[in-house]
VEXDREN-2710 file (C-alpha; in Angstrom, 1 decimal):
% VEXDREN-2710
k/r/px/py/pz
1/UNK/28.6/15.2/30.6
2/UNK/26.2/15.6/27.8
3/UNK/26.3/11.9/25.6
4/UNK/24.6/11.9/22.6
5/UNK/22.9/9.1/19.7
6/UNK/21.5/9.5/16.4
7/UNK/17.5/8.2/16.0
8/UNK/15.1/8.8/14.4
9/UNK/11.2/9.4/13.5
10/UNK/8.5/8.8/10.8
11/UNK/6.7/10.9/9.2
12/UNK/4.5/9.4/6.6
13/UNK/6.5/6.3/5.2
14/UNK/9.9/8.5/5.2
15/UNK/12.2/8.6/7.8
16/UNK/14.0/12.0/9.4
17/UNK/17.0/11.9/11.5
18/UNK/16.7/13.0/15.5
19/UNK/19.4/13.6/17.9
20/UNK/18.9/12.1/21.3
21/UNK/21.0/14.3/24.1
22/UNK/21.0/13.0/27.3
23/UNK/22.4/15.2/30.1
24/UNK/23.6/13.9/33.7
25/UNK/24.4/16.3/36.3
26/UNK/23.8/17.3/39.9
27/UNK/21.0/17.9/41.6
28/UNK/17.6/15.8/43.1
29/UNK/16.9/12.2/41.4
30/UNK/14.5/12.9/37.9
31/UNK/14.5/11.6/34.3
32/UNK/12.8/14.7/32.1
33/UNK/12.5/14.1/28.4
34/UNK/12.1/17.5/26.6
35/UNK/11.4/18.0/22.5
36/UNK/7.5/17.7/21.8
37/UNK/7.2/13.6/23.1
38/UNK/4.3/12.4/23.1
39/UNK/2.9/10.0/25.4
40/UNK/4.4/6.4/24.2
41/UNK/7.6/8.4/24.2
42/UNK/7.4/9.9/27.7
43/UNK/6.6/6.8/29.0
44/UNK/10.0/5.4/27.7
45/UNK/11.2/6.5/31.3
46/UNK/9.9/3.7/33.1
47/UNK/10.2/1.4/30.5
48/UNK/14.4/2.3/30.3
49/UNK/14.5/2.6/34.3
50/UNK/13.5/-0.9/34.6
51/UNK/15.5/-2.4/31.6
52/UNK/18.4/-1.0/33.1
53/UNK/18.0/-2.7/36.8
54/UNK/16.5/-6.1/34.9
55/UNK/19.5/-6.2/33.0
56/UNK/22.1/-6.0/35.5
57/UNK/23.2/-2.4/35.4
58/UNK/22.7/0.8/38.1
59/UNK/20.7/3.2/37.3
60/UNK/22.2/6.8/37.9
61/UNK/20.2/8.6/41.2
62/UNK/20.9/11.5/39.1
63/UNK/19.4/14.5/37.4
64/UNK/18.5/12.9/34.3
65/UNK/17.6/15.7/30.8
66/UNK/16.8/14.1/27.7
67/UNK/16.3/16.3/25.0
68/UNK/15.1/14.8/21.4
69/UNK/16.5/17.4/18.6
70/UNK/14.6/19.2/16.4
71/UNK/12.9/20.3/18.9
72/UNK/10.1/22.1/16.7
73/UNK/9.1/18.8/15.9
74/UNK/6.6/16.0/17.3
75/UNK/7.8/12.8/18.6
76/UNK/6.1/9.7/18.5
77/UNK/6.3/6.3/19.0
78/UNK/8.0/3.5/21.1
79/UNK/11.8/3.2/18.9
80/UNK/13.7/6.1/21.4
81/UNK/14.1/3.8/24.1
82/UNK/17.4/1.8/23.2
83/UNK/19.2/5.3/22.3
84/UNK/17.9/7.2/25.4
85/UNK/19.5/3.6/27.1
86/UNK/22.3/3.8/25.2
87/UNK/22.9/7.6/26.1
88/UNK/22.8/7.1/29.2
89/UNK/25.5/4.0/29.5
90/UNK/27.6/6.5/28.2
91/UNK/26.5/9.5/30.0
92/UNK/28.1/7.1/32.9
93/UNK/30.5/6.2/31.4
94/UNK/30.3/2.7/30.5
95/UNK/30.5/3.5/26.3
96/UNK/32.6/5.1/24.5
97/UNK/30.8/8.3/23.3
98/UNK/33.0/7.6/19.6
99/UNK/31.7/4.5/19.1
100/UNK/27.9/5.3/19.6
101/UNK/29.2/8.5/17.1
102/UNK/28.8/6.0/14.3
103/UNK/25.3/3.9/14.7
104/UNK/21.8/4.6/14.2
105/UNK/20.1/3.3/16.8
106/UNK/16.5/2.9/17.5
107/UNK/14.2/0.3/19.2
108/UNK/11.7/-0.8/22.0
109/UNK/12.7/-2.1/25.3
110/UNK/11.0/-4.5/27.5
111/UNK/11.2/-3.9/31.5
112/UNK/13.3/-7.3/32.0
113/UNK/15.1/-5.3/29.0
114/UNK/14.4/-7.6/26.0
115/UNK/14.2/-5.8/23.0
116/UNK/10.9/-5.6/20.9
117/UNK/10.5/-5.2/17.1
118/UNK/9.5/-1.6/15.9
119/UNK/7.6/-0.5/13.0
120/UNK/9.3/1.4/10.2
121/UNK/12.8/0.1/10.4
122/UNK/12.8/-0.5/6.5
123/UNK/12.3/3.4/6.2
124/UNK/15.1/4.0/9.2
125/UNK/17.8/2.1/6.4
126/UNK/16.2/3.8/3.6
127/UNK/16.9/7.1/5.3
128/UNK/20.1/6.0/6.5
129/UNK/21.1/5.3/2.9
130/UNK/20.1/9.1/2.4
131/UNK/21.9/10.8/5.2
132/UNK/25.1/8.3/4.4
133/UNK/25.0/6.0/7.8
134/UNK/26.9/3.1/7.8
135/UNK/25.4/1.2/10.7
136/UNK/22.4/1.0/12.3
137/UNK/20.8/-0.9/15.3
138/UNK/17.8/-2.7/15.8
139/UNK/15.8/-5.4/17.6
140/UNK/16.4/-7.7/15.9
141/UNK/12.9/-8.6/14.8
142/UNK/13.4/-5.7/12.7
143/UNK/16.5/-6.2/11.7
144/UNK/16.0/-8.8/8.7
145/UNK/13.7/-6.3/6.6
146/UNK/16.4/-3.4/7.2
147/UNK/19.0/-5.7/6.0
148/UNK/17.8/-5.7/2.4
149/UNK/18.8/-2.2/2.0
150/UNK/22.5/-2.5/0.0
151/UNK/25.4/-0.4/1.7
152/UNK/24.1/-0.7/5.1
153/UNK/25.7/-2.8/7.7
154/UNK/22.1/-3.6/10.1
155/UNK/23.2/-5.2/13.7
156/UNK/20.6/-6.9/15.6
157/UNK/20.0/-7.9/19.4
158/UNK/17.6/-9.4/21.5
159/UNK/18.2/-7.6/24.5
160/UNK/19.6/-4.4/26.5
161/UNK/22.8/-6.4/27.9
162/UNK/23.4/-7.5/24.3
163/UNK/23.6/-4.5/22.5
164/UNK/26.1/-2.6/25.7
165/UNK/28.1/-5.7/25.2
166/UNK/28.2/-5.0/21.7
167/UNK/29.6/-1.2/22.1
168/UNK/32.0/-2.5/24.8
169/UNK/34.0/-3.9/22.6
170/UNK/32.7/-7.6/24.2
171/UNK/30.9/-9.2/21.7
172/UNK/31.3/-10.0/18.4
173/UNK/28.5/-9.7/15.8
174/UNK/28.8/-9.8/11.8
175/UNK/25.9/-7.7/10.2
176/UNK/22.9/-9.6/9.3
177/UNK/22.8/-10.6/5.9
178/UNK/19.3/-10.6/4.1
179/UNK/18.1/-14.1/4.4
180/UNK/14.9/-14.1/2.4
181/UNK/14.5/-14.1/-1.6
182/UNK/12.5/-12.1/-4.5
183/UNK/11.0/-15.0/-5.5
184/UNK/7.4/-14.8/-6.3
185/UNK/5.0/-15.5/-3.3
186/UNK/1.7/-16.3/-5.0
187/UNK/-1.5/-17.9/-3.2
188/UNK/-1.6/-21.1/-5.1
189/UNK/-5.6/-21.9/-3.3
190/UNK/-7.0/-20.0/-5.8
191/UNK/-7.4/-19.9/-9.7
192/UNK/-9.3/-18.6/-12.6
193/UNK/-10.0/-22.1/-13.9
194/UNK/-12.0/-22.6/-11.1
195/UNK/-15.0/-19.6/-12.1
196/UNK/-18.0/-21.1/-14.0
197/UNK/-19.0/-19.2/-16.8
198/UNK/-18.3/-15.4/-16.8
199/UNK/-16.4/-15.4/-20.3
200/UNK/-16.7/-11.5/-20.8
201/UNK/-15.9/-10.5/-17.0
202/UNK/-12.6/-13.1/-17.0
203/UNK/-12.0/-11.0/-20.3
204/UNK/-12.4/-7.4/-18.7
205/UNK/-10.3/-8.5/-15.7
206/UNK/-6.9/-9.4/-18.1
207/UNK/-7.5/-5.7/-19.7
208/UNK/-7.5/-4.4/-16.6
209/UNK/-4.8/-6.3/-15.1
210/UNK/-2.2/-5.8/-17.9
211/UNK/-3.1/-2.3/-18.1
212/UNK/-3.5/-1.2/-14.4
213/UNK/-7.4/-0.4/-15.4
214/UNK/-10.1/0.3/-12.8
215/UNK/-13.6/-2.1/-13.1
216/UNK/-16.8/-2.2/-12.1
217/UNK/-18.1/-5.4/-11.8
218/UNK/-22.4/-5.5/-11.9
219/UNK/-24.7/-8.1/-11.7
220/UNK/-26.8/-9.9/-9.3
221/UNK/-26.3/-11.9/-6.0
222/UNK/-24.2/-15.2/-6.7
223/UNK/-22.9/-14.5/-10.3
224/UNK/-19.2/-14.8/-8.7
225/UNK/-18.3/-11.1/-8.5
226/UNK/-16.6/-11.4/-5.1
227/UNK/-14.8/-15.1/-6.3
228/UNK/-14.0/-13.3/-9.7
229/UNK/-12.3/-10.6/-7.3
230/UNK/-10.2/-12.5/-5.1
231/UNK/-8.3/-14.5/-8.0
232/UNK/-7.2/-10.9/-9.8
233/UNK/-3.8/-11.1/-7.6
234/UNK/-3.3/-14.6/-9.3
235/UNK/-3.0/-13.3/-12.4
236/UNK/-0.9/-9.7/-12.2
237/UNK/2.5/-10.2/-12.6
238/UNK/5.1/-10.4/-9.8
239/UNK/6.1/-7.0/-8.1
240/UNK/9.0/-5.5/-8.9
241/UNK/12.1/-4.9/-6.6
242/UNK/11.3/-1.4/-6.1
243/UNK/7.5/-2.4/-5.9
244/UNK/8.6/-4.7/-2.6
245/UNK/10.4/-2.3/-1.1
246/UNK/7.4/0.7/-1.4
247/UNK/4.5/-1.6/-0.5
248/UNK/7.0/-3.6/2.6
249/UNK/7.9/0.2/3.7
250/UNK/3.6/0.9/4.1
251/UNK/3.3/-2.0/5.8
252/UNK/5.9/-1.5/8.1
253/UNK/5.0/2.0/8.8
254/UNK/1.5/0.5/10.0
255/UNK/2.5/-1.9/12.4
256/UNK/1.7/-4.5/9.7
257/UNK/4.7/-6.3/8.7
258/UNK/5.2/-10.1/9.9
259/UNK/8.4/-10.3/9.3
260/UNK/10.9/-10.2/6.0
261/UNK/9.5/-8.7/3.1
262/UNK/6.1/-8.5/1.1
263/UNK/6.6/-10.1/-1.7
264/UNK/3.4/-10.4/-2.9
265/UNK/1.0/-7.9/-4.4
266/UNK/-1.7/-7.0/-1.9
267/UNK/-5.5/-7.6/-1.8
268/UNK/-7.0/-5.3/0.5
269/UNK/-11.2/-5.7/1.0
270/UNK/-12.7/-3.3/3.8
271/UNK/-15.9/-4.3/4.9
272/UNK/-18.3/-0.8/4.0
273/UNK/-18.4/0.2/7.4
274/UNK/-14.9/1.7/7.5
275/UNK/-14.2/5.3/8.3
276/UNK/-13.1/8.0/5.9
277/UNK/-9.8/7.9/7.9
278/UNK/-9.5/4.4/7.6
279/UNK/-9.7/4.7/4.0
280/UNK/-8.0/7.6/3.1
281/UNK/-5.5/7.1/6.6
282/UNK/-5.1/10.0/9.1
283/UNK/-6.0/10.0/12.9
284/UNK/-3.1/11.2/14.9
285/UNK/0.0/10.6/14.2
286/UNK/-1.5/10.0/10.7
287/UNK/-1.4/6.2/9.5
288/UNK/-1.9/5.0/5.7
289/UNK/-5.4/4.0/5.0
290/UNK/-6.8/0.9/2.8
291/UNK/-5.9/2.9/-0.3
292/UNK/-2.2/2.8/0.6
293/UNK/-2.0/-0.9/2.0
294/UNK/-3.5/-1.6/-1.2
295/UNK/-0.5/0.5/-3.6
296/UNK/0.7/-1.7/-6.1
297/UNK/-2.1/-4.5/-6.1
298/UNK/-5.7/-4.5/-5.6
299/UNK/-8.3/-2.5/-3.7
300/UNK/-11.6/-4.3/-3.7
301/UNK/-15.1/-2.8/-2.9
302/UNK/-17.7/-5.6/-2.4
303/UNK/-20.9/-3.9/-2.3
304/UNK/-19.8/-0.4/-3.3
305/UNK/-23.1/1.3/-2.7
306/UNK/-23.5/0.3/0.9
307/UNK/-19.9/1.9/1.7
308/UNK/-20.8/5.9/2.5
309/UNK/-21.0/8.1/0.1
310/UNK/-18.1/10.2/2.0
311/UNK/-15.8/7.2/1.9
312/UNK/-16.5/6.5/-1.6
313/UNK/-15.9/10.6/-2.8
314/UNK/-12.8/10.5/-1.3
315/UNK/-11.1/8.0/-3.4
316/UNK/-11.2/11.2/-6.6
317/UNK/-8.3/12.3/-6.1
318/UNK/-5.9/9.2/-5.2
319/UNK/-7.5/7.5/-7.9
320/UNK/-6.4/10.2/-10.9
321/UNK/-2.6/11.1/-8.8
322/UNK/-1.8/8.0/-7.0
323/UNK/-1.0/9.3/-3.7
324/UNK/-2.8/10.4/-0.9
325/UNK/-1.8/13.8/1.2
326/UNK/-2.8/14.3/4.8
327/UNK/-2.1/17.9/5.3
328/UNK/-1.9/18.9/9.3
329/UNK/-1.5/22.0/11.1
330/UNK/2.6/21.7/11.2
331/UNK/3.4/19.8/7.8
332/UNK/1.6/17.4/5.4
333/UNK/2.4/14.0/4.8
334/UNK/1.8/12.1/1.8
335/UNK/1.5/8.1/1.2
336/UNK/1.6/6.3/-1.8
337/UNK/-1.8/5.0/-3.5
338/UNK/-1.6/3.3/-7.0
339/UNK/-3.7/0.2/-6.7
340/UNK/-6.2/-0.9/-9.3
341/UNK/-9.4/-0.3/-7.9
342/UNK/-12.3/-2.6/-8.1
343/UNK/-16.3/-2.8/-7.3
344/UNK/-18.9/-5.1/-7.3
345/UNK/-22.7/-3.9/-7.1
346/UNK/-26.1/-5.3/-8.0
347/UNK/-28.2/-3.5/-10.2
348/UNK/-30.8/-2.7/-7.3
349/UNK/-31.0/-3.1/-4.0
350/UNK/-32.7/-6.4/-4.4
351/UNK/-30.2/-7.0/-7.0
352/UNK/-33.0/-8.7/-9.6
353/UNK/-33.1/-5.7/-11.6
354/UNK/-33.1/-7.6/-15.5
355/UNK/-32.7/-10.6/-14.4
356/UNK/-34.9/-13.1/-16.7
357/UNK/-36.5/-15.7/-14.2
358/UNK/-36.4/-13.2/-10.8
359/UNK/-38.6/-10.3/-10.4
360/UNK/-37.8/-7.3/-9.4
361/UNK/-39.5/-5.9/-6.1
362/UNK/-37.8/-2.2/-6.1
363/UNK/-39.7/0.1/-6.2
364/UNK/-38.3/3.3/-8.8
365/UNK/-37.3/5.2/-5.8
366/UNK/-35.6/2.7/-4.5
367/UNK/-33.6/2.0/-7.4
368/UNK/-33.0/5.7/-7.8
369/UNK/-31.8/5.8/-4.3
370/UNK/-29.8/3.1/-4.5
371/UNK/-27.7/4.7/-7.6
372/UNK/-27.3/7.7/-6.0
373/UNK/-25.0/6.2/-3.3
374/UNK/-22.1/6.4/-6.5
375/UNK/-21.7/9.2/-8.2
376/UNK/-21.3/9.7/-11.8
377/UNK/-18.3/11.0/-11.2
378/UNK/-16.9/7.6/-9.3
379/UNK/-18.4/6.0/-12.2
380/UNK/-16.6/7.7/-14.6
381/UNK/-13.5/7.0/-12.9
382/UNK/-13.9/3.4/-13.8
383/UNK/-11.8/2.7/-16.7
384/UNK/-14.3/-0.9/-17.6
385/UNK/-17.7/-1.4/-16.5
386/UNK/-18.8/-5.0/-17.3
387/UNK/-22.3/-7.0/-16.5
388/UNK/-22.2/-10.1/-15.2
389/UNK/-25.3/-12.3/-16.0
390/UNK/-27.0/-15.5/-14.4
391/UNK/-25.5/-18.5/-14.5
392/UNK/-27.1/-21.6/-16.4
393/UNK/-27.5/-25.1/-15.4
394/UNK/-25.8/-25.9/-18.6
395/UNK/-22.6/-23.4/-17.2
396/UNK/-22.4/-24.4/-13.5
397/UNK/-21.9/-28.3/-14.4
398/UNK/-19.9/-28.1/-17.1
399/UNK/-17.0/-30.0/-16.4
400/UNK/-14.8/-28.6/-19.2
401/UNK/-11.2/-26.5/-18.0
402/UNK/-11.3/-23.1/-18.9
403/UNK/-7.7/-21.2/-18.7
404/UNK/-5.8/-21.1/-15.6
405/UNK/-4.5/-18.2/-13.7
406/UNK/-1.2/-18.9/-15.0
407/UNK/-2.0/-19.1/-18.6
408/UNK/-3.9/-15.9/-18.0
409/UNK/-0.8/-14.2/-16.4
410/UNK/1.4/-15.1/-19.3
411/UNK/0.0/-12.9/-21.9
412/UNK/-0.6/-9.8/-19.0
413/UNK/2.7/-9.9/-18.1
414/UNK/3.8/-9.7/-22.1
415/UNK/1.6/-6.6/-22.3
416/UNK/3.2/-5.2/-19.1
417/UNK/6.6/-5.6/-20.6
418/UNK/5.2/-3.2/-23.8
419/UNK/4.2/-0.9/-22.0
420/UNK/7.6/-0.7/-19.8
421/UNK/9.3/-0.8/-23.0
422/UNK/7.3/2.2/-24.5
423/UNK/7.4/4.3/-21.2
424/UNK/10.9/3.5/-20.6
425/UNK/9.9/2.9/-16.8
426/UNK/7.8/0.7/-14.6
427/UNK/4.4/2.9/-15.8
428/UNK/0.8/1.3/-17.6
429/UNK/-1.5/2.8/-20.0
430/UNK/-3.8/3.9/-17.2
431/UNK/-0.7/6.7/-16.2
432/UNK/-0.5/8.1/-19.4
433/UNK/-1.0/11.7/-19.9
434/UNK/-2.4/13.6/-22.7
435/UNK/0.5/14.1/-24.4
436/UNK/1.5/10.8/-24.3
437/UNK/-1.8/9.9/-25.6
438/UNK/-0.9/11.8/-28.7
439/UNK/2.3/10.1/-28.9
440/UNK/1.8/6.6/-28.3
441/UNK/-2.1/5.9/-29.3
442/UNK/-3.0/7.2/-33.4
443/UNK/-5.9/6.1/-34.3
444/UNK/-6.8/5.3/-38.0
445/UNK/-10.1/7.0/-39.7
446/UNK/-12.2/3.6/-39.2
447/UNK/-11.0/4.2/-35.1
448/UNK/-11.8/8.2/-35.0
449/UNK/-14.8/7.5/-36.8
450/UNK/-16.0/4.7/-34.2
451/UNK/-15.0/6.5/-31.2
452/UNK/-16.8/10.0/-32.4
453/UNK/-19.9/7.8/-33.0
454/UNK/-19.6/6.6/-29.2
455/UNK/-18.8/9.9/-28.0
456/UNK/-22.2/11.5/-29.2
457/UNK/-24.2/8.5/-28.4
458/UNK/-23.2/7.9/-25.0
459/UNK/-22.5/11.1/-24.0
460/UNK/-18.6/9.9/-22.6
461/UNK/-17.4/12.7/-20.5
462/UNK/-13.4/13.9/-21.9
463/UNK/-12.4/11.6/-19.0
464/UNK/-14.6/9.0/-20.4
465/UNK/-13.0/9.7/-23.6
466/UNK/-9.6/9.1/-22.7
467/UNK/-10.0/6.3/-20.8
468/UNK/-11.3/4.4/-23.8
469/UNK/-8.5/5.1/-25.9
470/UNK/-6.4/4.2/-22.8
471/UNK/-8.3/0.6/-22.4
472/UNK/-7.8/0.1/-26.2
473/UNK/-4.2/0.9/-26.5
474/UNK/-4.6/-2.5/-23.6
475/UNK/-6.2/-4.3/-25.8
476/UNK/-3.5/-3.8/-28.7
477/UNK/-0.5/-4.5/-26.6
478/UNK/-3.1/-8.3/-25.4
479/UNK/-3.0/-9.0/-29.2
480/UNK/0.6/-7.7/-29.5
481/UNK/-0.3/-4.9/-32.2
482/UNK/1.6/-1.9/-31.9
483/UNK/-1.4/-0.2/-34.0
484/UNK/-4.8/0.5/-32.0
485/UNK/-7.4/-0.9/-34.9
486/UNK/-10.9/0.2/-34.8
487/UNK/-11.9/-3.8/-33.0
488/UNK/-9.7/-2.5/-29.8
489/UNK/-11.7/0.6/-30.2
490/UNK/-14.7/-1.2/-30.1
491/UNK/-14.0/-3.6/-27.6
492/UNK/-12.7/-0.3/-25.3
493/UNK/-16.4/1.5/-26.2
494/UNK/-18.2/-1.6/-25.4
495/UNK/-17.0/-2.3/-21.8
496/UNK/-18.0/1.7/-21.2
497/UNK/-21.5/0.8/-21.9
498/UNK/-23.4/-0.2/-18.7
499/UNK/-26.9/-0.5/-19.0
500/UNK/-28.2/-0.7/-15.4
501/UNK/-26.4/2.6/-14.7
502/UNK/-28.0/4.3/-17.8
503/UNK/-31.6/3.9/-18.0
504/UNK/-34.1/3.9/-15.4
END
C-alpha cells in the first residue's frame, strides 16, 4: 500500500508544498528515502525507527520506500520526520489514509519520540493559507507562532503517541488559539534622556527615524556614537502587523525564534569580523544574513571602516531595493532587507583628527588609508552624515533632562502617519521614486535656488541630490508643513556636508 502526507520545505522565507509517499511491500528489511534529501533528512530514518519502538509501536521488518515529491527538488532540513512517521502508521494500517488526506504535517522527532520545535512553521501556515489547507500539524513549540495566521486550524503535540492518538480518533484537541498580543514590546533600559550633550546628532537621528533615512555617525572615541545607536529602536514607532509577521517569518526561517512572535523592531550589530555570507546570508541551504534579521528596524555598523571592504560593498544593492537575492545553480532565493542602516567611524584611525585639545598622530597615509576602507559610493548612500564633537565638562555634569525617547517618538510617529497617508501604504520618503519626487516634493524658487547653490559647491552626485530633497520632504512632515521651505532645504544640505570625509 502506498500512504501518503502533505509537507513541506523552505526556500528562502516562503514555503512550497511536498508530498511524502511512503511505500511498504515485500522483500528484505530497509528504509530508502528517495527525492534529493539531504543529510539531516536521510538521517530521519533512525531518528523515526527509534520514535516508533520508544513510543510503543512495532516497526514494520519491511521494505520500506520513501519518496519526497517534487523530486527535481532539494530537501533539507529536520521537519519530514512526523509525516514519514505518520505515513508509515498508515502504510500499516493503523490511520486512516482520509484523515491524514486533510493535515499538513511537519515536525522533528526525538528517539524516545518527543517531538521538537522546527524552524519556519510561521511560513508553513502562511503557505498553507496560499494552497487553501485547513489544518496543519506541529510540535507544539511551533505551534503558537503558526496559530496567528487567521483561517487556519494549527494542532499541536508533544510527542509521537500523541499525535497517532490524535488521527485515531482517541484524543480530543481544540486548535490552539493565539495566546500572545500586538502590544508594543519596547526595551524600557534605555532612553534618549539619558545622552549628554549631542543636540545635532539626537536631531539627525528623529529625521532619520521618521523618514527611514540612512546616517553616518563621525566623531572621535567616547562622543556616544555606539550609546546614541542603541536607543534609535526606542524611538521608531511600533511595527506594524504585517511588519511582525515578515520580520517573525526571518527569524523563524533562521532558527532564531524563541517562541511567539517578534514584536519588536530589531537591532542587529555584527562585530566587523563577519563574513560576506553572514552579512548578505547564503552558505548552503542559503540562510538570511544580518541585513535581513535587521528588515524593518536597525542595522548598526560600529566601526564601519574596520569591517572589510567586501562586506561593506555588498550592502549597494540591498540598500537602494530592499531585498537581497541569492541566486544558485537550480533557483534563486530572495530575502527581505529594508532596515535603516547606520555607521559610526572616527575621523582617523587614531580618531583625534580635529579634535581641539588631542593631537593627531596619523600620518596622511594613514588617514588616506583609513578612508579608503568606505567608498564614496557607500558614502553616498547615506542619506545624513552628522559630526559628533567632544564633550565638555560643562555638558557631561549637567544635571538638566533633555527629551525622552518617548517624547521623541511622538512627533516620528506623526510624521510616519504623513507619509502613510501620502503613499497610501506602509512606505517613507526614503522609498520614493523619481516620479514621486516630482509629485509629492515642489520646491519654491528660494529652495531650487539653495539646492543648485549646494549642488555646484559640493559636488552632490544625482543620488546625493535626491536624497536631500528626500531628507527635507522629512523635515517638513517633523514640523507638519505639507510645503518643503527653503530652511528644510537647508537643514537637508547641511547634514550632507561632512568635513572629515572631504578635505585631506
Amino acid at each position: 500500500m502506498i500512504a501518503k502526507v502533505l509537507s513541506g520545505g523552505l526556500w528562502g522565507i516562503d514555503s512550497f508544498n511536498v508530498d511524502v509517499e511512503i511505500d511498504i511491500g515485500r522483500g528484505l528489511p530497509s528504509f530508502t528515502i528517495v527525492g534529493l534529501p539531504e543529510s539531516s533528512v536521510r538521517e530521519a530514518r533512525e531518528r523515526v525507527r527509534s520514535a516508533f519502538v520508544n513510543s510503543g509501536y512495532e516497526f514494520p521488518m519491511r521494505k520500506i520506500t520513501v519518496n519526497l515529491a517534487p523530486a527535481d527538488v532539494k530537501k533539507e532540513g529536520s521537519f519530514y520526520d512526523l509525516p514519514i512517521a505518520i505515513g508509515i502508521m498508515v502504510g500499516i494500517g493503523l490511520i486512516s489514509q482520509d484523515v491524514v488526506r486533510e493535515f499538513f504535517i511537519a515536525g522533528e522527532l526525538s528517539l524516545d519520540g518527543k517531538l521538537k520545535g522546527i524552524r519556519g512553521a510561521l511560513s508553513f501556515a502562511i503557505g498553507c493559507k496560499k494552497s487553501g489547507i485547513k489544518k496543519i500539524i506541529l510540535p507544539l513549540p511551533s505551534a503558537d507562532e503558526a496559530s496567528v495566521i487567521d483561517g487556519i486550524e494549527v494542532y499541536g503535540f508533544e510527542s509521537l503517541h500523541q499525535c497517532v492518538e490524535f488521527l485515531r480518533g482517541e484524543r480530543l484537541n481544540e486548535p490552539l488559539k493565539f495566546k500572545g498580543t500586538f502590544d508594543d514590546e519596547r526595551v524600557v533600559d534605555v532612553d534618549m534622556s539619558e545622552i549628554k550633550g549631542q543636540i545635532n546628532a539626537k536631531r539627525a537621528i528623529e529625521i532619520c527615524a521618521a523618514g527611514n533615512h540612512n546616517l553616518l555617525m563621525i566623531g572621535p572615541p567616547g562622543v556616544g556614537k555606539s550609546m546614541l545607536a542603541q536607543r534609535i529602536p526606542t524611538v521608531l514607532p511600533a511595527p506594524t502587523f504585517e511588519e511582525i509577521i515578515e520580520t517573525t517569518q526571518i527569524y523563524s526561517v533562521r532558527g532564531l525564534l524563541k517562541g511567539g512572535l517578534l514584536k519588536r523592531r530589531p537591532f542587529r550589530a555584527p562585530h566587523h569580523t563577519i563574513s560576506d555570507i553572514g552579512m548578505i546570508g547564503g552558505g548552503n541551504p542559503p540562510m538570511p544574513g544580518e541585513i535581513s534579521l535587521a528588515h524593518n528596524g536597525v542595522l548598526f555598523l560600529d566601526e564601519l571602516p574596520e569591517f572589510d571592504r567586501n562586506v561593506i560593498e555588498a550592502l549597494r544593492q540591498p540598500m537602494e531595493s530592499g531585498e537581497v537575492i541569492i541566486t544558485r545553480a537550480s533557483r534563486a532565493v530572495r530575502y527581505p532587507a529594508r532596515f535603516m542602516l547606520v555607521g559610526a567611524m572616527n575621523p582617523c584611525p587614531c580618531g583625534y583628527l580635529g579634535d581641539p585639545k588631542r593631537e593627531c598622530r596619523c600620518s596622511y597615509k594613514d588617514i588616506k588609508r583609513y578612508r579608503k576602507k568606505v567608498s564614496g559610493p557607500i558614502l553616498d548612500r547615506f542619506d545624513i552624515q552628522v559630526q559628533l564633537p567632544p564633550l565638555s565638562y560643562e555638558e557631561l555634569s549637567s544635571t538638566s533632562s533633555s527629551e525622552t525617547s518617548l517624547e521623541i517618538r511622538k512627533r516620528i510617529e506623526m510624521a510616519r502617519k504623513k507619509q502613510v497617508e501620502r503613499f497610501g501604504c506602509a512606505k517613507w520618503n526614503s522609498d520614493m521614486k523619481p516620479k514621486d519626487i516630482k509629485k509629492f516634493c515642489p520646491l519654491d524658487e528660494k529652495s531650487k535656488s539653495i539646492l543648485a547653490s549646494a549642488v555646484e559647491k559640493l559636488n552632490l552626485t544625482a543620488r546625493g541630490y535626491f536624497k536631500v530633497i528626500k531628507v527635507a520632504r522629512t523635515i517638513a512632515d517633523l514640523d507638519n508643513s505639507e510645503e518643503i521651505k527653503s530652511i528644510h532645504i537647508a537643514e537637508a544640505i547641511q547634514f550632507r556636508i561632512s568635513p572629515y570625509l572631504e578635505g585631506e
